[in-house]
C-alpha positions in Angstrom: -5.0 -6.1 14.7 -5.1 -7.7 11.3 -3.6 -6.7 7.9 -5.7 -6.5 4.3 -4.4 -6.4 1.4 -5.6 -4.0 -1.6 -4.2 -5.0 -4.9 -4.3 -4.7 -7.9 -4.1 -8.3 -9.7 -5.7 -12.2 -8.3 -1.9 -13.5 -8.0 -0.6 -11.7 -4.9 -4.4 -11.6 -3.5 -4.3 -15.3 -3.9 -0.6 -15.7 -2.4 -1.5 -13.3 0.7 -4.7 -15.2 1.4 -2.3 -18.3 2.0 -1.1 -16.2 4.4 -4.0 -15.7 6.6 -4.7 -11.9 5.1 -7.9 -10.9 3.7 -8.0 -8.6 0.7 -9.5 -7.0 -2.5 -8.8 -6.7 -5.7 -9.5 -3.5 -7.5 -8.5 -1.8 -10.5 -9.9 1.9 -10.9 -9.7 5.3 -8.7 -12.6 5.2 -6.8 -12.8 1.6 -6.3 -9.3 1.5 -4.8 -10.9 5.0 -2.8 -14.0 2.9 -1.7 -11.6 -0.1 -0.5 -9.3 1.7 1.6 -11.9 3.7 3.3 -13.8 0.9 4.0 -10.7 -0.7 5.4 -9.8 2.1 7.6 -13.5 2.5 9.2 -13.0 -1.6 9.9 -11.6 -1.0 13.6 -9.6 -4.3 13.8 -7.2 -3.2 10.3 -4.0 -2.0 12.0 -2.2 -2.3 8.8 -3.7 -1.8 5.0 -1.0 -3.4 2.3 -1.0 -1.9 -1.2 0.3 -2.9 -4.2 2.9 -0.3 -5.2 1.4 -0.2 -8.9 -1.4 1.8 -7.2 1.6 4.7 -5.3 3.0 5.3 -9.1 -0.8 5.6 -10.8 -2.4 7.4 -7.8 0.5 9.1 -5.7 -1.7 12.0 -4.9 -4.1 10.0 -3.3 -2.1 7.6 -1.4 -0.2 10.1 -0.1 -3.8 12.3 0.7 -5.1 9.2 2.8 -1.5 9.0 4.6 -1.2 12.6 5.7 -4.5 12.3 6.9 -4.8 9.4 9.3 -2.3 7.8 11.1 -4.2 4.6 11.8 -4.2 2.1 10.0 -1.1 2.1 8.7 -0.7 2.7 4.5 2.3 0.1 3.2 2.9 -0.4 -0.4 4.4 -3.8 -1.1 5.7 -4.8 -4.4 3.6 -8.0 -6.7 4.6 -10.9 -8.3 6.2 -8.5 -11.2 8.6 -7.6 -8.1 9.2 -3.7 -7.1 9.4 -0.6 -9.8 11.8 0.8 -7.2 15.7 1.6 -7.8 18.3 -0.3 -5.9 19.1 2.2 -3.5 15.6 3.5 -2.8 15.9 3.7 1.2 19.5 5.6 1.2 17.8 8.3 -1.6 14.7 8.4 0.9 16.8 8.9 3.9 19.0 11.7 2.1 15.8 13.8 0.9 14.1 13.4 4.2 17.2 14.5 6.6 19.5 16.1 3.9 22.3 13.6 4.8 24.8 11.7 2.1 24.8 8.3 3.3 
């Protein structure tokens, strides 16, 4: 299985394809709809990467696609502006998902 990468700017398309991963780069709703549908009906995607600029403009429908399929596999990865998240993003996740203080 291979990995493509949706984003949303040339730089970390560019920097991925030195990689070895294949991707798009897209900008509005329905072309970043389009892209990861057609990523998901390509049988040998085991893992789409998106930039996580497109989980704070489009939450609802990242999180539409994720509750509906289970393959591939929805990761959002920060870009070369590095990640909008806080420093202690996985203990937060982990205390709302089991309800535990870490």
């Amino acid at each position: 299985m291979k990995m493509y990468l949706i984003s949303d700017n040339v730089d970390t398309l560019t920097g991925m394809r030195l990689a070895g991963i294949d991707g798009v780069v897209v900008h509005e709703r329905e072309e970043l709809r389009r892209a990861i549908e057609a990523a998901m009906d390509d049988k040998t995607v085991g893992i789409i990467l998106l930039t996580e600029k497109f989980g704070r403009e489009f939450p609802d429908l990242i999180d539409e696609i994720k509750l509906e399929r289970t393959m591939p596999l929805l990761i959002e990865i920060p870009d070369r502006h590095g990640t909008g998240r806080k420093k202690d993003f996985i203990t937060s996740y982990v205390n709302e998902a089991i309800g535990l203080k870490l």
